[in-house]
Each structure stands twice: as structure tokens, then as C-alpha cells.
LUMFIVEX-908225 format. One line per field, with one value per atom (N, C-alpha, C): x, y, z; residue in one letter. Coordinates in Angstrom, 2 decimals. Example, Ala and Ser with C-alpha at 12.3 -4.5 7.8 and 13.67 -1.06 7.14 Angstrom:
2
u	[13.19/12.30/13.20/12.85/13.67/12.90]
v	[-5.69/-4.50/-3.30/-2.25/-1.06/0.03]
w	[7.80/7.80/7.80/7.08/7.14/7.87]
r	[A/A/A/S/S/S]
This chain:
229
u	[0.84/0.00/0.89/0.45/1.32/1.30/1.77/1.80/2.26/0.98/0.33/1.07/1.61/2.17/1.10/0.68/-0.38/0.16/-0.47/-0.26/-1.02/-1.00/-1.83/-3.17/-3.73/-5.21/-5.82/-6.58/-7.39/-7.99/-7.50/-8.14/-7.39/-8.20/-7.59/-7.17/-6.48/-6.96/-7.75/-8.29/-9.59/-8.68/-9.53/-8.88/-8.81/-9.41/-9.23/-7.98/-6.74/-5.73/-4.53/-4.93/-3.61/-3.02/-1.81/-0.71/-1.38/-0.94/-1.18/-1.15/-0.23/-0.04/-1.00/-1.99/-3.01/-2.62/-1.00/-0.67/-0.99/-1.80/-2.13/-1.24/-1.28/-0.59/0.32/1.24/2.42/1.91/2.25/2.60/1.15/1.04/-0.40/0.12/-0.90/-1.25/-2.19/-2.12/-3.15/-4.34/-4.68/-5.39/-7.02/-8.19/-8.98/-10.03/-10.02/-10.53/-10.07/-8.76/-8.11/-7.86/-8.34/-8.44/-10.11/-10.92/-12.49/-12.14/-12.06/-12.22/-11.22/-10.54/-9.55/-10.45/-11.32/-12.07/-13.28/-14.09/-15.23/-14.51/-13.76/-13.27/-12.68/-12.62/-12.41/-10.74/-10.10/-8.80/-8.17/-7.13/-6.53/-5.12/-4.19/-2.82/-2.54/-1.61/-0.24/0.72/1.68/3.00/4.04/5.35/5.82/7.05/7.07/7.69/8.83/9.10/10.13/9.98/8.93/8.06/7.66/7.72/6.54/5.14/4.41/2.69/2.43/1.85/1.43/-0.21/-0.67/-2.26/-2.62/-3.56/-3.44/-5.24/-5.94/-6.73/-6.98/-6.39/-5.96/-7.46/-6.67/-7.51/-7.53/-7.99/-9.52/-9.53/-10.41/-10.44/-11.12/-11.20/-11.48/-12.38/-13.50/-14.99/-15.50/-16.19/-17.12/-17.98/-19.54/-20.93/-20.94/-21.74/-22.40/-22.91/-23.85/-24.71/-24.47/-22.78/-21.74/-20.65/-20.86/-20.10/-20.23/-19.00/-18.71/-17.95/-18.33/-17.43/-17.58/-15.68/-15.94/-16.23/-16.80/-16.98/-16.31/-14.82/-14.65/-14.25/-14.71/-14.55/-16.29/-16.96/-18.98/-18.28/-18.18/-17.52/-17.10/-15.81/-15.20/-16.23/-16.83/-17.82/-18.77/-19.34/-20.62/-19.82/-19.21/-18.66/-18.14/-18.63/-18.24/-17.07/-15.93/-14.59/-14.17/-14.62/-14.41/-15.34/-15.37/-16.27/-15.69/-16.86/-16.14/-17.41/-16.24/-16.96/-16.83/-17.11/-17.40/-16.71/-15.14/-15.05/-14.59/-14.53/-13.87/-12.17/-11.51/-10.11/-9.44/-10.01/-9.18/-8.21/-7.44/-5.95/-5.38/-5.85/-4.91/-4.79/-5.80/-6.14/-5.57/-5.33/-4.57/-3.06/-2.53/-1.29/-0.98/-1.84/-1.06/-0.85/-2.26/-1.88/-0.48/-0.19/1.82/2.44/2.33/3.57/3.30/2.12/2.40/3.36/3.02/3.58/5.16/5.26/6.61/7.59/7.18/7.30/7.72/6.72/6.75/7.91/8.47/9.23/8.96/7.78/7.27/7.33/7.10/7.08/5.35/5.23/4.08/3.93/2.69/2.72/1.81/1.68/1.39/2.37/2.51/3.67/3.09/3.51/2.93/1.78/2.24/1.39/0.24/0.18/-0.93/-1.88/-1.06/-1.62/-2.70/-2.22/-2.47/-3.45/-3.78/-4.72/-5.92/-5.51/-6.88/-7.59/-6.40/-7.29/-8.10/-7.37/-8.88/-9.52/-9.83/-10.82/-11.80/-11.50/-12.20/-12.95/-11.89/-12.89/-13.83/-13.63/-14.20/-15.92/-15.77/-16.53/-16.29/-15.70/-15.67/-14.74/-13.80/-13.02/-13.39/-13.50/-14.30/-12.98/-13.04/-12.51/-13.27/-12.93/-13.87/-12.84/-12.71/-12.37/-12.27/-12.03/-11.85/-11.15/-12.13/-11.28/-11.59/-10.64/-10.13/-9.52/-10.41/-10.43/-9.87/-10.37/-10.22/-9.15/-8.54/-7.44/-7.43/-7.17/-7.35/-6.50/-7.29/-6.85/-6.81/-7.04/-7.26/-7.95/-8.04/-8.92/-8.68/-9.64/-9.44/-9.96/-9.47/-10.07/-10.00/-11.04/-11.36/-12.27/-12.43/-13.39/-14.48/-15.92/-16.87/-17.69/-18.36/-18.72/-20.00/-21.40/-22.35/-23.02/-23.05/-23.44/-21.76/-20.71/-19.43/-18.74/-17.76/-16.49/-15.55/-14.46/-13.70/-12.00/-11.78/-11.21/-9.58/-9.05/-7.64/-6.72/-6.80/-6.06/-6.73/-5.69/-6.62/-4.84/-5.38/-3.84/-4.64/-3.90/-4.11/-3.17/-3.86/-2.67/-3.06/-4.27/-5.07/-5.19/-5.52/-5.76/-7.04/-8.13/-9.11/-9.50/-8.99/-9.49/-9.75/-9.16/-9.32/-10.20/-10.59/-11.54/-12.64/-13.04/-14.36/-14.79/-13.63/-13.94/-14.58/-14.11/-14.06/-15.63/-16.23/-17.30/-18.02/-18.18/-18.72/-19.12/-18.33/-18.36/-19.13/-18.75/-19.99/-21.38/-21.53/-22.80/-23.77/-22.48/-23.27/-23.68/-22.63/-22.99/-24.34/-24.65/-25.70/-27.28/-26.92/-28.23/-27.73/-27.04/-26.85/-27.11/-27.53/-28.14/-26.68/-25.63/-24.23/-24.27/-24.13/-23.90/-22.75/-21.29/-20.09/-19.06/-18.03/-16.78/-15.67/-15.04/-14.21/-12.85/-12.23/-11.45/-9.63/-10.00/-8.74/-7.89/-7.24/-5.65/-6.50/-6.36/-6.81/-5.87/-6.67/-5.60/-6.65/-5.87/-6.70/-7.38/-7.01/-7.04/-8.76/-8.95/-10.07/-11.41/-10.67/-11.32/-12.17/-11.12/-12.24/-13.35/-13.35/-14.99/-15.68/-15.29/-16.68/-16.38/-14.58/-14.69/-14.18/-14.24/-13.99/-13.91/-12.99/-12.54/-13.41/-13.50/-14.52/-13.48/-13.90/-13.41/-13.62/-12.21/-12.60/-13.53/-14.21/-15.24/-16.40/-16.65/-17.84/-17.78/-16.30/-16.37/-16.98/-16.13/-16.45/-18.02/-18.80/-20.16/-21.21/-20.39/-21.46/-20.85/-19.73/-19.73/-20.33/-19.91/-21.01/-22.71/-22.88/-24.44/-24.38/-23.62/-23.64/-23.42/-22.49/-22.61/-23.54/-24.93/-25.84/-26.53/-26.04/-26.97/-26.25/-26.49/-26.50/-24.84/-24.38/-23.01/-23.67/-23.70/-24.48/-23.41/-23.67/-22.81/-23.12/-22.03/-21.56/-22.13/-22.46/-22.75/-21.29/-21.12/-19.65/-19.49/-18.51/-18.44/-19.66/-20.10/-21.44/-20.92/-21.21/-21.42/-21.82/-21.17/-21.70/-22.20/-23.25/-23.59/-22.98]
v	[-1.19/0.00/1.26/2.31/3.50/4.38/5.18/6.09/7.39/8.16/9.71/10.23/11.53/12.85/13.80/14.17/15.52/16.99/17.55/18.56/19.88/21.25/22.10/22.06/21.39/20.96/20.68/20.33/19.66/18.58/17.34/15.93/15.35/13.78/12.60/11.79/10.90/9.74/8.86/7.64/7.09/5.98/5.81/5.22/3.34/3.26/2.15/1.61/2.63/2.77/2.63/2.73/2.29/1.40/1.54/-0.09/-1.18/-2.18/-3.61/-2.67/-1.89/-1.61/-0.74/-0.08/0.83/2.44/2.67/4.06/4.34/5.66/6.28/7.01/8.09/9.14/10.31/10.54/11.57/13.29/14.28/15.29/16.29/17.26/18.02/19.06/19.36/20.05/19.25/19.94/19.56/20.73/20.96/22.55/21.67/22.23/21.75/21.15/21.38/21.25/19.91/19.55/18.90/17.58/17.81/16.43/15.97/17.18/16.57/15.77/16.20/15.86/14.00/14.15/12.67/12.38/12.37/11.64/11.31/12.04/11.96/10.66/10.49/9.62/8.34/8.28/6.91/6.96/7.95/8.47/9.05/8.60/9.36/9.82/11.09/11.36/10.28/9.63/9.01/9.14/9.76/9.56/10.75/10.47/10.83/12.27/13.40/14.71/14.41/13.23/13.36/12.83/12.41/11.89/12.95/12.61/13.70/13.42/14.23/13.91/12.36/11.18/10.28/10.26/9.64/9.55/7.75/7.20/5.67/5.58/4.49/4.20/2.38/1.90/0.48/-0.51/-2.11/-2.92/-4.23/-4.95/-4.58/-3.16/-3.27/-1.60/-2.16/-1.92/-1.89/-0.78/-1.69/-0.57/-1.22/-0.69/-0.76/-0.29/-0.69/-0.48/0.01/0.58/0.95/-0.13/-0.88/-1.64/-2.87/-3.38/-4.67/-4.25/-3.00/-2.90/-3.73/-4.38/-5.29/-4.80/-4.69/-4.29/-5.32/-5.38/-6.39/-6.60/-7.45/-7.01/-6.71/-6.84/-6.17/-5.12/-4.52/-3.18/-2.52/-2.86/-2.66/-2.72/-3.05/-2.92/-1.83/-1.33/-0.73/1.09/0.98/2.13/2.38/1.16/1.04/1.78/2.01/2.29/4.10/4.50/5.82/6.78/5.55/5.86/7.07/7.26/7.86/9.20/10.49/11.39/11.71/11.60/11.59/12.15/13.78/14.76/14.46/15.54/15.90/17.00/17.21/18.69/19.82/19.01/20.12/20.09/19.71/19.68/18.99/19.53/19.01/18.94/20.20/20.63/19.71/19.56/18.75/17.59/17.12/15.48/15.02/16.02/15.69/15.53/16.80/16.50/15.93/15.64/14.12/12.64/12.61/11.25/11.12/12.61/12.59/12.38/12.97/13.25/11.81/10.91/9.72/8.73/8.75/7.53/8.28/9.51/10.02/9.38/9.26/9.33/7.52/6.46/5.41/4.76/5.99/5.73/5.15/5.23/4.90/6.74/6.26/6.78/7.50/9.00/8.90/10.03/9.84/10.83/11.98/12.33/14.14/14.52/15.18/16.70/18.05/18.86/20.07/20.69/19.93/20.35/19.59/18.31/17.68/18.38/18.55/18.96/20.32/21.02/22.66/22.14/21.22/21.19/20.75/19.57/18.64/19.99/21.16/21.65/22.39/23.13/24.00/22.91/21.50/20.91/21.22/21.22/21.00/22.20/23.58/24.77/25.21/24.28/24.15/23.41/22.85/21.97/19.90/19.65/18.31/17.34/18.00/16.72/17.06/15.99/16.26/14.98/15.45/14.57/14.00/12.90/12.48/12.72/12.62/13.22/11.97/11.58/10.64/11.49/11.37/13.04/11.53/11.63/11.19/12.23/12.02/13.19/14.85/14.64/16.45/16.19/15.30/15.34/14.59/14.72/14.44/12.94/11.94/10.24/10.21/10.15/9.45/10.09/9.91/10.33/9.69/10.21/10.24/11.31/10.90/12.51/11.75/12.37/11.50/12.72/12.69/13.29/12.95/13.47/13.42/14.17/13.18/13.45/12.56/13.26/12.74/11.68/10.57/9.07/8.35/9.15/8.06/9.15/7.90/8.90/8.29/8.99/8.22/8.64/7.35/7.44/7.73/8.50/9.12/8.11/8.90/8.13/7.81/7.51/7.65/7.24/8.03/8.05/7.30/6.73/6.18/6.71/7.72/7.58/6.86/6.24/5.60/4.25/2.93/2.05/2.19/1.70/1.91/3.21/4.06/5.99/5.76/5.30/5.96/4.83/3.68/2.20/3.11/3.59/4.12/5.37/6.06/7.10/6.70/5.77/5.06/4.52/3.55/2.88/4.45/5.26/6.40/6.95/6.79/7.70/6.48/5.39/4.66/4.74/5.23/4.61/6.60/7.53/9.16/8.66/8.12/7.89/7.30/6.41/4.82/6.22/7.18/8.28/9.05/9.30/9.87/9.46/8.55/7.24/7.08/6.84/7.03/5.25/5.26/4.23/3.07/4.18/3.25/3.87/3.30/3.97/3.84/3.94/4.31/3.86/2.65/2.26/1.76/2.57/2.61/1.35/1.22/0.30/-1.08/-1.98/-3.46/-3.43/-3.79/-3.63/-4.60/-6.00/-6.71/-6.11/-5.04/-3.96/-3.72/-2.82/-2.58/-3.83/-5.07/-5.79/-6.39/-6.78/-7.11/-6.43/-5.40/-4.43/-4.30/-5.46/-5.73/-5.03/-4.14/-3.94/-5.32/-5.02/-6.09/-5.53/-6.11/-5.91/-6.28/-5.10/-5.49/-4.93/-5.70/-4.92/-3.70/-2.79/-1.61/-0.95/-2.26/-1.71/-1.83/-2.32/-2.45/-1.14/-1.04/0.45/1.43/1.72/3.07/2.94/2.26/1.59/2.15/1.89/2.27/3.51/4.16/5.28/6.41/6.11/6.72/7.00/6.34/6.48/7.22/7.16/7.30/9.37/9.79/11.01/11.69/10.75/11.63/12.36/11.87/12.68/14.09/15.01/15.90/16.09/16.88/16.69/17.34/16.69/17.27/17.91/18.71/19.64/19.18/18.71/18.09/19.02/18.87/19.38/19.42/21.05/21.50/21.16/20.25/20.02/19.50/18.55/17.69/16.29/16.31/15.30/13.76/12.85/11.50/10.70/10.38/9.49/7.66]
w	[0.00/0.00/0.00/-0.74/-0.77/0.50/0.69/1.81/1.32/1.84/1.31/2.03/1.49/1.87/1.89/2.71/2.93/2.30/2.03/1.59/2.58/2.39/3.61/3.00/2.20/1.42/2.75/3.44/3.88/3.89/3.48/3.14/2.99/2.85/3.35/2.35/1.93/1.29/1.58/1.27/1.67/2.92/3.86/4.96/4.66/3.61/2.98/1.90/2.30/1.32/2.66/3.63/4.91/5.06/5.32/5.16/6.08/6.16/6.66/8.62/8.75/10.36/10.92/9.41/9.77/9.52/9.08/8.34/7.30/7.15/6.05/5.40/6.23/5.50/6.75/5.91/6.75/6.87/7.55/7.10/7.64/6.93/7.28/8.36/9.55/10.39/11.35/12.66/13.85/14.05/12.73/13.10/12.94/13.65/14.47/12.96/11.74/10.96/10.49/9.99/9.51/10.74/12.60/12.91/13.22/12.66/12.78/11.48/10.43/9.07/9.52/10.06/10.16/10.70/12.05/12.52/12.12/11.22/10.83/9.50/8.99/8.32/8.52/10.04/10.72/10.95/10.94/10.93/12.21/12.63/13.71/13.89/14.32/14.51/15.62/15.67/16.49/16.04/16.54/16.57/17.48/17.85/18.99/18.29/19.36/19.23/18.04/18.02/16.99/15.58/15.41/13.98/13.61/12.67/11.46/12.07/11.47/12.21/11.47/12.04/11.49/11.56/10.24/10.40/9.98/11.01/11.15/10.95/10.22/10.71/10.57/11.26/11.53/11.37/10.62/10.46/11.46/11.90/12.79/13.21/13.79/14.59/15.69/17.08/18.31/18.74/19.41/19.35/20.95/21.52/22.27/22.38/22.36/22.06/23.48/24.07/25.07/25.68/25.20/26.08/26.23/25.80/25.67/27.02/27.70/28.52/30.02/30.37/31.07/32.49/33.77/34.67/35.93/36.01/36.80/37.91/39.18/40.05/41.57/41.25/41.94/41.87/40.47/40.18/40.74/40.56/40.57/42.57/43.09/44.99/44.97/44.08/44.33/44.08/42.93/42.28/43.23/44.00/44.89/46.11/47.06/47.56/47.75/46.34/46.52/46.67/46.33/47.04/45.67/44.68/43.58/42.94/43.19/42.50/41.21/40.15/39.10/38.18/37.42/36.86/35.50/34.89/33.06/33.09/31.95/31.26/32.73/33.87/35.01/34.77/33.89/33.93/33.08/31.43/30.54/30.19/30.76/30.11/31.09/32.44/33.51/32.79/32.34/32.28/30.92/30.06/28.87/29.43/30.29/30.59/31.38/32.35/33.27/32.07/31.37/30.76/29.80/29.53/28.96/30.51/31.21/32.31/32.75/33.00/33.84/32.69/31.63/30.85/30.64/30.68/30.93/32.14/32.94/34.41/35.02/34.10/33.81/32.92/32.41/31.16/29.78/29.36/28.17/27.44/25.96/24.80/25.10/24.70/24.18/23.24/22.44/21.36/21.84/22.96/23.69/23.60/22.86/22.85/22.73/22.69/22.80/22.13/20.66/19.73/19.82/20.22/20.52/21.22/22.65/23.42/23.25/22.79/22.19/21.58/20.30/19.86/19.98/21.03/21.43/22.37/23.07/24.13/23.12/21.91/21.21/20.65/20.08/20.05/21.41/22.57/23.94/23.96/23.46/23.98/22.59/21.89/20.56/20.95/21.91/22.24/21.69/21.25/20.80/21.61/22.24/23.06/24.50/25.08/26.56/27.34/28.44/29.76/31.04/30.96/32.54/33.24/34.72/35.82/36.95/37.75/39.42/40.47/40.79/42.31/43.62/44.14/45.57/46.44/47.89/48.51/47.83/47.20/46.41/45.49/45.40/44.43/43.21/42.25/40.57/41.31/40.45/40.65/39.73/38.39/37.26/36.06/35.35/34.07/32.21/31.91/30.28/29.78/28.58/27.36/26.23/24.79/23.81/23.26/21.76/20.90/20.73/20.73/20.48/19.08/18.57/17.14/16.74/16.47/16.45/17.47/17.59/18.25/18.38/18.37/18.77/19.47/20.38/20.92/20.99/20.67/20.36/21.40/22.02/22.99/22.71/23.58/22.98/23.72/25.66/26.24/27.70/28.83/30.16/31.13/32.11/33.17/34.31/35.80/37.02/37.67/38.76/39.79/41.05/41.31/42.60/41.94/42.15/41.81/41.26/40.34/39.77/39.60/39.68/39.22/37.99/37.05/35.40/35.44/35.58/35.15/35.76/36.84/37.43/36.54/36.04/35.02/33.68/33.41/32.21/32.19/33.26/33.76/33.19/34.02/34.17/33.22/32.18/30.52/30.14/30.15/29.15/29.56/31.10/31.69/30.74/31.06/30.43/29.02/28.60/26.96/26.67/27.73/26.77/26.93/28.47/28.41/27.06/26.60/25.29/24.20/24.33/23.21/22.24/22.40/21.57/20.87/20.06/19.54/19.99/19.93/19.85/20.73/21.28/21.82/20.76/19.93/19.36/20.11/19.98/21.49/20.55/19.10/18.07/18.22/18.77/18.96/20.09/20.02/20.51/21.79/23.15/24.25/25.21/26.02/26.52/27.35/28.04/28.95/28.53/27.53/26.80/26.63/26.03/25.81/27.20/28.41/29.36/29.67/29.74/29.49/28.55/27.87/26.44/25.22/25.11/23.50/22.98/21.25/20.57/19.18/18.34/17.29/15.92/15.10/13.91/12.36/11.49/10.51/10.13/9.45/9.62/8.25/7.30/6.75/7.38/7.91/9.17/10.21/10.61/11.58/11.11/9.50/8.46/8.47/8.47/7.88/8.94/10.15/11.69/11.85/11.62/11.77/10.92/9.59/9.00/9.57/9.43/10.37/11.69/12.44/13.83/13.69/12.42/12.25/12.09/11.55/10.58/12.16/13.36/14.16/14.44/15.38/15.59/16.79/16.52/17.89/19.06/20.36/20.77/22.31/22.82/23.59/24.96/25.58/26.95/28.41/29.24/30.52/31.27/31.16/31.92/33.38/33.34/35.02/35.43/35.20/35.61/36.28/37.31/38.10/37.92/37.32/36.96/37.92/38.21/39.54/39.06]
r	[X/X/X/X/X/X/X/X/X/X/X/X/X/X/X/X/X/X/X/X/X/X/X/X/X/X/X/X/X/X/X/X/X/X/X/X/X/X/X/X/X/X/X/X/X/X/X/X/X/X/X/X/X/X/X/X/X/X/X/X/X/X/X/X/X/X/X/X/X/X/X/X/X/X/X/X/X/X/X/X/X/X/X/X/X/X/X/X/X/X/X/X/X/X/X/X/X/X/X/X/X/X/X/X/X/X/X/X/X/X/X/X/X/X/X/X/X/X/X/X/X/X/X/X/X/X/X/X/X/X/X/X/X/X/X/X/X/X/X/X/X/X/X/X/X/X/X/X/X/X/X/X/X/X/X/X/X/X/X/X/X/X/X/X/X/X/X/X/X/X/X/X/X/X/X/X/X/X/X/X/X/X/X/X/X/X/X/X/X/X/X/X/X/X/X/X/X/X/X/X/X/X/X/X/X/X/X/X/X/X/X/X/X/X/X/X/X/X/X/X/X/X/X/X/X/X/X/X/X/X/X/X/X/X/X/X/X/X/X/X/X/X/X/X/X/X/X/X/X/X/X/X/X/X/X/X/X/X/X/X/X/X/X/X/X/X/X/X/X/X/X/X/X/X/X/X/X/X/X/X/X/X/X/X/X/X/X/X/X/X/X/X/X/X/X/X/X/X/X/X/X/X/X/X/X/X/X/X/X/X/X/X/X/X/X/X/X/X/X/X/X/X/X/X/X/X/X/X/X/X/X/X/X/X/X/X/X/X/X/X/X/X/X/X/X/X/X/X/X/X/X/X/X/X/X/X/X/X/X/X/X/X/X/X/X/X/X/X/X/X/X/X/X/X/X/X/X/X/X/X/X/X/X/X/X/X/X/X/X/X/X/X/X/X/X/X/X/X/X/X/X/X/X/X/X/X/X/X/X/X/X/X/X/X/X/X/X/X/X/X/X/X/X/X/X/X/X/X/X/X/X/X/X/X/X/X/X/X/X/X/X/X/X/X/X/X/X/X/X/X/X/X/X/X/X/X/X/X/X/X/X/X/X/X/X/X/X/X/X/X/X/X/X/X/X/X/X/X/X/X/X/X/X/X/X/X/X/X/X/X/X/X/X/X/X/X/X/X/X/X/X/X/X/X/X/X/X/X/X/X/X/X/X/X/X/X/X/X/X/X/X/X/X/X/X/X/X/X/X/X/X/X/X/X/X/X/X/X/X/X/X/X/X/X/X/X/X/X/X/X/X/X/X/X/X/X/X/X/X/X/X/X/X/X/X/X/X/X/X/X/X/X/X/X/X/X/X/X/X/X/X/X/X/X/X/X/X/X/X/X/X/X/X/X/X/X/X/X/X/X/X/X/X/X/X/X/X/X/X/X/X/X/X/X/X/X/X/X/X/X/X/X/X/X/X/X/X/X/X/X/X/X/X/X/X/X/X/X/X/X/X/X/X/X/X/X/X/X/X/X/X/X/X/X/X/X/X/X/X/X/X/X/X/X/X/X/X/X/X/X/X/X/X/X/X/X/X/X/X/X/X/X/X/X/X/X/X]
């Protein structure tokens, strides 16, 4: 399969043209147009401060439905329990940059760098990328952040600094979503991690197929700092 050089155009090649590893295409910009347009196309940036921008949209693809979600129980103890308050959109910029600084910190590779960062936050004040939240006694435990677009969302990353913080966050976002009537989670890259809570891998003409549809609805705008019971 060939591999596209972007140009400052705006568009994609068809995501049905990505190598065997799921790379499309090199090059472009992170400007807020050019990563709706990747996502509304089943498309996403990965790659790390010292790559060129990479754009992937990988075969299987890894999804989780809403109402396939699986938690285990001694995670459902741990949620019942209360040991976790966990908001909407109260602390995106934190929650983007802890999930670099922890895998920093861990010593892994990750592809938050600045420019990432910068951009997912004007997606956020754009309205489209949102963060869940896990506060333990007043203090940030855990979280994720991920784009939202019609009936899908599509999940970026998620940090832990408490034992189960980001899984109760996580629980939490699927349980807001299924009242959102959302179709799918968007769960990109296959991780057993993922899978024990009921995602599972589909081909990615089947993804393109349900996502399509899942756009024709309306994007609909998040409750700031809202409280997930």
C-alpha cells in the first residue's frame, strides 16, 4: 500500500488505502478542521515529538458499544462504595497533561507533545473533546479525554494515579454515553485492557459503515463540570 504525503489541502486519502499496520498518510497540520475531518473519516494522529505527524486508521479496529459494557466485580464494589467522585469537562488541560507526564514518568514513549496537546485543548474549547475526571479526597486520581462526534467517541487516552481511578472514570463515561443514546466507543488500537470491558474488534469496513451512520446525528454539547452518579 502506498503512503500519502499531505499537503496544507485539507483531506484525506480514503482510509481504505492504509498499510497492513493501519498508516495512512504523513505530514499536514493539527489545526482543528483537519483532525475533525480525520475523525469523521475513521482516521486518527499518532506519533511521537520526533516523527513527522502520522495519520493511522488500523484494520480490525477496536470498538465498544455501550450496552456490551462489562465491569468487573470487583470493580462494581469498588464504584458502589463511593470511594471515587467523578466529573465531566472540570479539567481538561490537567487530564490531557497528566496522561503525557504519567507515561513520561513510567518511562514509556508517548505521542502528547505540545502540539498535541495545544490542539486537542482547542478541540475542547471548541466543544468536541471532553474529559472524565476521578477526584479522591479532592485530588485528581485518574482520568481520560477523547473526541466526540455525532453518536461516537472516540477514545484518545486515560492516566491512574489511585488504583481503579481511570476504570471508574471510564465505567462512568460509558454509563453518560448509553443516556446519550451514543452508539459506539471508538477504542482505536486493541488492548486486553479494553477488551475485558466488552470492547472487541470489527473490521474496519464495518467500523467506516457504523460510523457513518452514527454522524448523521446531531453533535451534541456536553454538561460542563457535571457530576456522573
Amino acid at each position: 500500500m502506498p503512503l500519502f504525503l499531505l499537503s496544507n489541502k485539507i483531506i484525506f486519502p480514503p482510509p481504505q488505502l492504509a498499510g497492513g499496520d493501519g498508516l495512512l498518510a504523513i505530514g499536514g497540520d493539527l489545526s482543528k478542521e483537519r483532525l475533525l475531518l480525520a475523525y469523521r473519516m475513521g482516521i486518527f494522529p499518532w506519533f511521537s515529538e520526533d516523527e513527522p505527524i502520522m495519520w493511522w486508521s488500523p484494520d480490525p479496529r477496536l470498538v465498544l458499544y455501550p450496552q456490551d459494557l462489562r465491569v468487573p466485580k470487583s470493580l462494581k464494589k469498588v464504584i458502589n462504595k463511593n470511594i471515587f467522585k467523578v466529573t465531566i469537562d472540570s479539567s481538561f488541560e490537567r487530564i490531557i497533561n497528566l496522561c503525557a507526564q504519567i507515561r513520561l514518568q513510567e518511562n514509556e514513549r508517548t505521542w502528547l507533545g505540545k502540539d498535541m496537546i495545544e490542539a486537542y485543548c482547542d478541540l475542547h474549547e471548541a466543544g468536541y473533546a471532553h474529559s472524565v475526571e476521578a477526584w479522591h479526597k479532592g485530588e485528581l486520581a485518574g482520568g481520560l479525554y477523547g473526541v466526540s462526534l455525532g453518536k461516537c467517541f472516540f477514545g484518545e487516552s486515560m492516566f491512574t494515579r489511585i488504583t481503579n481511578a481511570s476504570k471508574a472514570a471510564f465505567v462512568a463515561l460509558v454509563e453518560y454515553l448509553k443516556t446519550l443514546s451514543f452508539d459506539m466507543i471508538d477504542c482505536q488500537l486493541t488492548t486486553e485492557h479494553l477488551k475485558r470491558f466488552g470492547a472487541r474488534e470489527i473490521p474496519r469496513s464495518i467500523f467506516l459503515k457504523q460510523l457513518n451512520k452514527s454522524l448523521k446525528a446531531p453533535t451534541k454539547k456536553w454538561s460542563s463540570s457535571r457530576v456522573v452518579e
